[in-house]
Biopython code that builds the backbone (N, CA, C, O; Angstrom):
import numpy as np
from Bio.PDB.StructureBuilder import StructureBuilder

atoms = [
    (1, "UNK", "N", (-31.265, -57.092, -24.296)),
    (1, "UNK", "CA", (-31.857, -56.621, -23.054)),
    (1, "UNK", "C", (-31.214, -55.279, -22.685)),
    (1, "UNK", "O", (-30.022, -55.314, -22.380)),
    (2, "UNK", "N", (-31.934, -53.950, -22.673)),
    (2, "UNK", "CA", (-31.412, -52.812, -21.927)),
    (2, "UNK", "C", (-30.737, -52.978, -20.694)),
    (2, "UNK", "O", (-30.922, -53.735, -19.741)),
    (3, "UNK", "N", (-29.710, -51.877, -20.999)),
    (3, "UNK", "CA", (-28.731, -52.242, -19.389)),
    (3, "UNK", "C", (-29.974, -51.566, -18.409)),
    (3, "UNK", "O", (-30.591, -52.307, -17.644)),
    (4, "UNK", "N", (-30.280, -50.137, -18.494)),
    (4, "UNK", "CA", (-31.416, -49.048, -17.918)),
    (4, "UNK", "C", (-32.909, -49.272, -18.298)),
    (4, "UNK", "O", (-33.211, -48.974, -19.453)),
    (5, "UNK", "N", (-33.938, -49.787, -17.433)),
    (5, "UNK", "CA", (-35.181, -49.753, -17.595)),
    (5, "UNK", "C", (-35.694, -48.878, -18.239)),
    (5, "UNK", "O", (-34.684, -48.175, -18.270)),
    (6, "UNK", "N", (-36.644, -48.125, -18.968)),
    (6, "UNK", "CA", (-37.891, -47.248, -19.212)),
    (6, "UNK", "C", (-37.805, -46.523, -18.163)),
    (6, "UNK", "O", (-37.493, -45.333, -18.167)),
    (7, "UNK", "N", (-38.114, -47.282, -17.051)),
    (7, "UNK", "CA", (-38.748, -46.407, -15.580)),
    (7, "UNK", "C", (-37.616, -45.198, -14.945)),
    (7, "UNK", "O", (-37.804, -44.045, -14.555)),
    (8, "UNK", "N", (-36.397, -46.035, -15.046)),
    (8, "UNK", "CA", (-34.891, -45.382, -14.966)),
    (8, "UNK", "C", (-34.698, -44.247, -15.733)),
    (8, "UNK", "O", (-34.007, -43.339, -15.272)),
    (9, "UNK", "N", (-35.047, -44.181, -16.500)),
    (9, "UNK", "CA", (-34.394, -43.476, -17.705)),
    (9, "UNK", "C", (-35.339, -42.080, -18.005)),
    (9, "UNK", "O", (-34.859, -41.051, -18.480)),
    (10, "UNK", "N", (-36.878, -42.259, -17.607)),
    (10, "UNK", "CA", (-37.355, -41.254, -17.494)),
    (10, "UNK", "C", (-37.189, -40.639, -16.315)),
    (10, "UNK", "O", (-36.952, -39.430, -16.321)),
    (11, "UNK", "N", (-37.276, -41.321, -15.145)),
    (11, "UNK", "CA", (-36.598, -40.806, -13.603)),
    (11, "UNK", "C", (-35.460, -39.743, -13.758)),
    (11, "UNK", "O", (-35.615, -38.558, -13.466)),
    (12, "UNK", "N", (-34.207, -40.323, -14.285)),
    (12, "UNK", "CA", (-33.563, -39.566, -14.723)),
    (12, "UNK", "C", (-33.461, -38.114, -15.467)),
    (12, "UNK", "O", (-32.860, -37.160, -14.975)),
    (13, "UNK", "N", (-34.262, -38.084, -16.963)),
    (13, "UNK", "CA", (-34.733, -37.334, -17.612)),
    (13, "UNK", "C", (-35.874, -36.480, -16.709)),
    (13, "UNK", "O", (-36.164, -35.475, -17.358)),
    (14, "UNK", "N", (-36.440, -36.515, -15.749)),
    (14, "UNK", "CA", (-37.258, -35.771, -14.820)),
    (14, "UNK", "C", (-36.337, -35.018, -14.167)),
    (14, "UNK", "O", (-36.326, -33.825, -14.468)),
    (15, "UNK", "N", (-35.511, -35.422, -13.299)),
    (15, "UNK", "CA", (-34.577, -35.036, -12.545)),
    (15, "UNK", "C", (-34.004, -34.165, -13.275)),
    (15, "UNK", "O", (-33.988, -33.045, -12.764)),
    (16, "UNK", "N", (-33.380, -34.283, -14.588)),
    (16, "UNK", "CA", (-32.835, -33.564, -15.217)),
    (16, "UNK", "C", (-33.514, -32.284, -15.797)),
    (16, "UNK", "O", (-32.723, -31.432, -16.201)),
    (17, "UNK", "N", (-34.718, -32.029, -15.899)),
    (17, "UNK", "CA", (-35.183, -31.401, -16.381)),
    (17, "UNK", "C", (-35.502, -29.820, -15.091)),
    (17, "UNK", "O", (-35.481, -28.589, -15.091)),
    (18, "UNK", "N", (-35.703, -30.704, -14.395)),
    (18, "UNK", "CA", (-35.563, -29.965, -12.624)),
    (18, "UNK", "C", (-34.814, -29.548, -12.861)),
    (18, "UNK", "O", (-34.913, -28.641, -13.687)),
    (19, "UNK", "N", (-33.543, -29.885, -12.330)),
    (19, "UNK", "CA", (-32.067, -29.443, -12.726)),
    (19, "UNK", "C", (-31.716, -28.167, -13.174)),
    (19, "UNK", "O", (-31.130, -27.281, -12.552)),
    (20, "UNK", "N", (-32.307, -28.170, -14.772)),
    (20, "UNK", "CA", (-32.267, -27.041, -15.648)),
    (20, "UNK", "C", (-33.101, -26.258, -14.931)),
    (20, "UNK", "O", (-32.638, -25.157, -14.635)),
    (21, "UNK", "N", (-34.198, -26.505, -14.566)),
    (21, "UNK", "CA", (-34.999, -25.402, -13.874)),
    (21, "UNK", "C", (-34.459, -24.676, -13.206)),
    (21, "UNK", "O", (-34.353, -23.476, -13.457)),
    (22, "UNK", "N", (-34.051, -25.181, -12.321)),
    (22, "UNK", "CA", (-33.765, -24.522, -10.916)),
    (22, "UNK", "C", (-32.285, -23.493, -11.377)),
    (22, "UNK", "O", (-31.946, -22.382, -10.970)),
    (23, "UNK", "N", (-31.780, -24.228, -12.172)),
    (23, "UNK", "CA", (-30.659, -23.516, -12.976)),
    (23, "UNK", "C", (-30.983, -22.211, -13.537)),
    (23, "UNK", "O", (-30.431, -21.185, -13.141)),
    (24, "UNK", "N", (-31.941, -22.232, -14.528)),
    (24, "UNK", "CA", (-32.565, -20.890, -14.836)),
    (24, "UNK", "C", (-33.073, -19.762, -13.839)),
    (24, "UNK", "O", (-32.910, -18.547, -13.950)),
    (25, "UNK", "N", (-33.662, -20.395, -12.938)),
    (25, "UNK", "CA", (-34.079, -19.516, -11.597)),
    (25, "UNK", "C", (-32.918, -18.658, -10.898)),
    (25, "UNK", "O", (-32.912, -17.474, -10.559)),
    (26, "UNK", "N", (-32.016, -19.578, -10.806)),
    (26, "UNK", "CA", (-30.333, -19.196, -10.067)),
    (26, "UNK", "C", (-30.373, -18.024, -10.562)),
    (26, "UNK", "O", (-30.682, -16.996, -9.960)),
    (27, "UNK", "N", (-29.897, -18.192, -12.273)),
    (27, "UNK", "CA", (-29.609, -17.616, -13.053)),
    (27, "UNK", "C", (-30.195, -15.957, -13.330)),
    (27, "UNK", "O", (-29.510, -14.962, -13.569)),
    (28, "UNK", "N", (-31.350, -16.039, -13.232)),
    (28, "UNK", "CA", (-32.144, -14.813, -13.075)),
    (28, "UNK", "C", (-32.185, -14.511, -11.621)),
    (28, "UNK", "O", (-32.700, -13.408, -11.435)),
    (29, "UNK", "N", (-31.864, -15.035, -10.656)),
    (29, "UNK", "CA", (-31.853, -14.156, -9.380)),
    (29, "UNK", "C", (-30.407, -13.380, -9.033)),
    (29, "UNK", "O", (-30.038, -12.651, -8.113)),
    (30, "UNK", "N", (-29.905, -13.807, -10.000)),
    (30, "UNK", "CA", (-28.049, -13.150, -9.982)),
    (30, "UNK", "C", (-28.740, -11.653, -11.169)),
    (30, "UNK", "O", (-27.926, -10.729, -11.194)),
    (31, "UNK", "N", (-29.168, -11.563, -11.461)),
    (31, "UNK", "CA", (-29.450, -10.511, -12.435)),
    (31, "UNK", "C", (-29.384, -8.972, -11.894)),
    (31, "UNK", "O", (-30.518, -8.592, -11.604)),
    (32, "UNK", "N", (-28.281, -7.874, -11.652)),
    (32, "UNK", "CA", (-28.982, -7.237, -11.066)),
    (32, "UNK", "C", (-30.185, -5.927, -10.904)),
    (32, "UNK", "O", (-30.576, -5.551, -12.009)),
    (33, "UNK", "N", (-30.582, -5.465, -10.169)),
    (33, "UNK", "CA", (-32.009, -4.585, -10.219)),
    (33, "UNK", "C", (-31.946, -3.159, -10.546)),
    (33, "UNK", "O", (-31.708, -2.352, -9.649)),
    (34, "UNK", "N", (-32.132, -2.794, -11.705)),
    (34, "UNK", "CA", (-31.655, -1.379, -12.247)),
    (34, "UNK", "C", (-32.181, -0.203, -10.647)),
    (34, "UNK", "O", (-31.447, 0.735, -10.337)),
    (35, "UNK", "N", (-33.507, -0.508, -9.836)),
    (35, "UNK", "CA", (-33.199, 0.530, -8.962)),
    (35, "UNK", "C", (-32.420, 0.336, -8.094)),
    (35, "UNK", "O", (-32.358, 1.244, -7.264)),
    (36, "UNK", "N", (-31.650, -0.678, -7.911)),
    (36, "UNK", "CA", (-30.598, -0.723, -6.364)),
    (36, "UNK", "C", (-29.176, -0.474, -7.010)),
    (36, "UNK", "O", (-28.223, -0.074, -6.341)),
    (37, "UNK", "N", (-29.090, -0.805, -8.691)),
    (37, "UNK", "CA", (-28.078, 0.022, -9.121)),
    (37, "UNK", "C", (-27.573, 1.034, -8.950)),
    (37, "UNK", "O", (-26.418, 1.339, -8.654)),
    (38, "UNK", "N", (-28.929, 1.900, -9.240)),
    (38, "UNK", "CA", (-28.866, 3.505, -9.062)),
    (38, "UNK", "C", (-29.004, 4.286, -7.802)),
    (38, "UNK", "O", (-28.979, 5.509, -7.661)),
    (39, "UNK", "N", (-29.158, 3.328, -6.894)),
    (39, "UNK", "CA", (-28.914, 3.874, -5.388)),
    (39, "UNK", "C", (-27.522, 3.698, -5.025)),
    (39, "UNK", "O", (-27.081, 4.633, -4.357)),
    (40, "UNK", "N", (-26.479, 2.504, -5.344)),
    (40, "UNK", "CA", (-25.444, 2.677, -5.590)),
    (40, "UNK", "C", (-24.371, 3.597, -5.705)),
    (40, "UNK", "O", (-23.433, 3.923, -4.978)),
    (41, "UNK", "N", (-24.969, 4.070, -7.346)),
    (41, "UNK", "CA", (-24.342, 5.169, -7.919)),
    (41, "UNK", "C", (-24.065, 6.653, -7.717)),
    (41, "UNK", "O", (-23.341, 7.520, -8.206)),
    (42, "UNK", "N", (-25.157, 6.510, -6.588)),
    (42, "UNK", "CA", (-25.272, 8.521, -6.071)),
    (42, "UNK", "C", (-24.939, 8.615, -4.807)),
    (42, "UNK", "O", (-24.886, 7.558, -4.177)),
    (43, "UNK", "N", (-24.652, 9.797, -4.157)),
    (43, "UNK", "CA", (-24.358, 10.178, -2.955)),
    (43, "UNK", "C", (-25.646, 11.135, -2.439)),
    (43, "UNK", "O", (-26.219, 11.867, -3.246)),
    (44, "UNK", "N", (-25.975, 11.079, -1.290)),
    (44, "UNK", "CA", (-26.841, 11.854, -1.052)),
    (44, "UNK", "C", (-26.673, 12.772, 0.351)),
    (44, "UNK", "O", (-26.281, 12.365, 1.445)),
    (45, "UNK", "N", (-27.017, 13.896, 0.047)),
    (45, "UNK", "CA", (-26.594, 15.120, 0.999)),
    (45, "UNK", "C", (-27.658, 15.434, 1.606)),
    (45, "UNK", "O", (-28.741, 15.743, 1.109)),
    (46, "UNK", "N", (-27.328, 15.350, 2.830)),
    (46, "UNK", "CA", (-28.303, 15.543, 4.102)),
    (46, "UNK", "C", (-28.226, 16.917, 4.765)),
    (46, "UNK", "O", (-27.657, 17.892, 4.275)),
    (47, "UNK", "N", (-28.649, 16.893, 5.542)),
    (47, "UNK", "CA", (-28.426, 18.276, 6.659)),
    (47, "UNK", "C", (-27.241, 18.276, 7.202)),
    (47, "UNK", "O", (-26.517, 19.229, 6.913)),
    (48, "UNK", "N", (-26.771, 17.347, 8.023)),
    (48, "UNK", "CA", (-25.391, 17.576, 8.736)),
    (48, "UNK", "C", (-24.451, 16.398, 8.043)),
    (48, "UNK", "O", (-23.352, 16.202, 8.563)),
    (49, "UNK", "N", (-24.894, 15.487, 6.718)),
    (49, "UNK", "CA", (-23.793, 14.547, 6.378)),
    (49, "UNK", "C", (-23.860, 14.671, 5.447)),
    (49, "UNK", "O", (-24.348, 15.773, 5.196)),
    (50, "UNK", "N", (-23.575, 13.989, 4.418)),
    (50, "UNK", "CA", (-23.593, 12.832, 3.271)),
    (50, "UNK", "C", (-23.661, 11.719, 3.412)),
    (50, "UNK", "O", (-23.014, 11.307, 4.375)),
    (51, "UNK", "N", (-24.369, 10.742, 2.657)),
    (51, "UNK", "CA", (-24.316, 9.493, 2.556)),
    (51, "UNK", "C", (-24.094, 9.260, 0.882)),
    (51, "UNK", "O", (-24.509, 9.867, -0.105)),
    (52, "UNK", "N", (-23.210, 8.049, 1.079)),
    (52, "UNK", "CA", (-22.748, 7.252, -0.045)),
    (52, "UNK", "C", (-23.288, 5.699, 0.062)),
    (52, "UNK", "O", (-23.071, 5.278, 1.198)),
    (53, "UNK", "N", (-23.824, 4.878, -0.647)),
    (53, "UNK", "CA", (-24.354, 3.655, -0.712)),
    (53, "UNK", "C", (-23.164, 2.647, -1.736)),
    (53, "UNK", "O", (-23.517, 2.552, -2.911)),
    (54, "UNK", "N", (-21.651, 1.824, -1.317)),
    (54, "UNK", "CA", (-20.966, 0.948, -1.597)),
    (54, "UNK", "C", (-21.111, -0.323, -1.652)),
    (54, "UNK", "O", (-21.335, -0.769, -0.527)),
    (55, "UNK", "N", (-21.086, -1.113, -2.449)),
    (55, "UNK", "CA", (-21.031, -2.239, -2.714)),
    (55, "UNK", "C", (-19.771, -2.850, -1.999)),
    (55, "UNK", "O", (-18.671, -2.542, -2.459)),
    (56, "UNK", "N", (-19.848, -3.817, -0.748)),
    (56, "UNK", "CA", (-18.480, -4.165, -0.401)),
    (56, "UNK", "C", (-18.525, -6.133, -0.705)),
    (56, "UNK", "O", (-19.495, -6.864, -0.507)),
    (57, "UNK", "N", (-17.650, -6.392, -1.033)),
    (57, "UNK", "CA", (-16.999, -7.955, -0.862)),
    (57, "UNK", "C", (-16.482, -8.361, -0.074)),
    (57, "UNK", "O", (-15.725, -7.656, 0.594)),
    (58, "UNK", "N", (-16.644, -9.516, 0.158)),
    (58, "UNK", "CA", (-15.751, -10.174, 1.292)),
    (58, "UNK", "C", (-14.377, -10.110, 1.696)),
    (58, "UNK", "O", (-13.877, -10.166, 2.819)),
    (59, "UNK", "N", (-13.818, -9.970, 0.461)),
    (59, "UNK", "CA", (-12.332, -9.192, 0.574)),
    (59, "UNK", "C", (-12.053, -8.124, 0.876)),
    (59, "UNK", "O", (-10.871, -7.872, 1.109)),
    (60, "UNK", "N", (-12.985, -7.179, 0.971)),
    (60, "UNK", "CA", (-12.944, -5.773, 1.257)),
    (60, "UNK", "C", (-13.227, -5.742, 2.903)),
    (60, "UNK", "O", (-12.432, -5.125, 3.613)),
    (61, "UNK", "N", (-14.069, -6.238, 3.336)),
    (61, "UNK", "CA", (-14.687, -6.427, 4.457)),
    (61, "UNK", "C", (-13.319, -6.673, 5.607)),
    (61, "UNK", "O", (-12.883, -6.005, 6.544)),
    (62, "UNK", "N", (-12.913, -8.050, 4.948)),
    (62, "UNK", "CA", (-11.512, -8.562, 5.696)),
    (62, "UNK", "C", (-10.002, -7.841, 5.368)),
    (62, "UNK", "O", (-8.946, -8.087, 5.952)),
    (63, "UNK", "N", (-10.188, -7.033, 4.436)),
    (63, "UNK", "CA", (-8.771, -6.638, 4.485)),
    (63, "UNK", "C", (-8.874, -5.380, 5.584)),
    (63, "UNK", "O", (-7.878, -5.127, 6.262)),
    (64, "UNK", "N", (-10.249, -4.500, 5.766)),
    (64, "UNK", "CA", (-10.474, -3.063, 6.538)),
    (64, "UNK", "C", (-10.443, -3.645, 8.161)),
    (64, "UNK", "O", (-9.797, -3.154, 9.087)),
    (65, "UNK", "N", (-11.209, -4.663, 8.203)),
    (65, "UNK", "CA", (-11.131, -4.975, 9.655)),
    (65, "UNK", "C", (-10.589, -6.615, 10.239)),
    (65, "UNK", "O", (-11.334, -7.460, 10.736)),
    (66, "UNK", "N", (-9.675, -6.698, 10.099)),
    (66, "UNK", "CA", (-8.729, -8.050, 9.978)),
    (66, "UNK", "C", (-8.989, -9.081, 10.130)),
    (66, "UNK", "O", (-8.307, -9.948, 10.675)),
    (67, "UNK", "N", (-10.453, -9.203, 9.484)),
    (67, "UNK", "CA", (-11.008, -10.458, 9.882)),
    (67, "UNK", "C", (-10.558, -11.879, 8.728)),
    (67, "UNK", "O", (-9.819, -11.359, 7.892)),
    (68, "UNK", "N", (-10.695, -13.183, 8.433)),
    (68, "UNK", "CA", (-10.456, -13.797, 7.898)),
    (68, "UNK", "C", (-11.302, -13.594, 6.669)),
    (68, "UNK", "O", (-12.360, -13.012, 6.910)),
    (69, "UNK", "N", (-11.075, -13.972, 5.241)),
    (69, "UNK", "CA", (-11.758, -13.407, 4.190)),
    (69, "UNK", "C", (-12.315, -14.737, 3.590)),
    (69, "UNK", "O", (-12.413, -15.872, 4.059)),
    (70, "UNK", "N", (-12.636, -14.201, 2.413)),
    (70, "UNK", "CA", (-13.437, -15.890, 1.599)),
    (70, "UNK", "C", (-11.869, -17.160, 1.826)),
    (70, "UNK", "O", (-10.713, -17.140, 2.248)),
    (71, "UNK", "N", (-12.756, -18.015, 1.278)),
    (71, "UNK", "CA", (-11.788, -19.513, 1.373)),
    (71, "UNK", "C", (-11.155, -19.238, -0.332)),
    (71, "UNK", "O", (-11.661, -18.772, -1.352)),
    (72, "UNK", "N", (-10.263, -19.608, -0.101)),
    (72, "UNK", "CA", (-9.315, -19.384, -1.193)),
    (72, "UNK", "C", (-8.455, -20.616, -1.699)),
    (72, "UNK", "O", (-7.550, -20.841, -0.895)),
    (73, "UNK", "N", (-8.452, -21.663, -3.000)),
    (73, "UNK", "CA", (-7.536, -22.347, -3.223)),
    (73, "UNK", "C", (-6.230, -21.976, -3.832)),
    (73, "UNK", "O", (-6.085, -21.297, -4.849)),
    (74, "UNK", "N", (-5.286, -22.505, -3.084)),
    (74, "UNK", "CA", (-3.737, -22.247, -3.291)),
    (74, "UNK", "C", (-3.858, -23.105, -4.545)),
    (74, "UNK", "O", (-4.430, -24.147, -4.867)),
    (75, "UNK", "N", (-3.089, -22.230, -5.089)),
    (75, "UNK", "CA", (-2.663, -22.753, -6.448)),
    (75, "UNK", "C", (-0.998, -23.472, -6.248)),
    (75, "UNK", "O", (-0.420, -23.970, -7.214)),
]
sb = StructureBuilder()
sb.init_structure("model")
sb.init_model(0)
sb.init_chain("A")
sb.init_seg("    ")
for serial, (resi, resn, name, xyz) in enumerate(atoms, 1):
    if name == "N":
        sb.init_residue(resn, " ", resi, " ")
    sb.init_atom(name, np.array(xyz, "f"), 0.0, 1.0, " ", f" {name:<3s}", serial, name[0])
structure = sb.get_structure()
């Protein structure tokens, strides 16, 4: 006698297959977009400024203005 039904076992194997899906999706939305790269990369000169376009992190964010930063495990 099976410990896991038929019915179980494809339930499972469904679920799982989701799973991977949604995994792949993640996966390609982390990818990033060659034009927001390249807006990044340049500075652009205006009439009375410049502008620069930076990528900042959460660590960056909190170390400039003393706010608390990502959650961090102590090792």
């Amino acid at each position: 006698m099976p410990i896991f039904s038929a019915q179980w076992l494809n339930t499972l194997i469904y679920f799982l297959l989701q799973a991977r899906e949604s995994f792949k999706k993640l996966v390609v939305s982390q990818r990033p977009v060659p034009e927001v790269e390249k807006l990044v990369s340049e500075n652009y000169e205006l009439e009375n400024h410049s502008v620069s376009i930076l990528e900042l992190s959460a660590s960056d964010l909190a170390e400039k203005n003393n706010w608390i930063g990502m959650n961090k495990v102590a090792a």
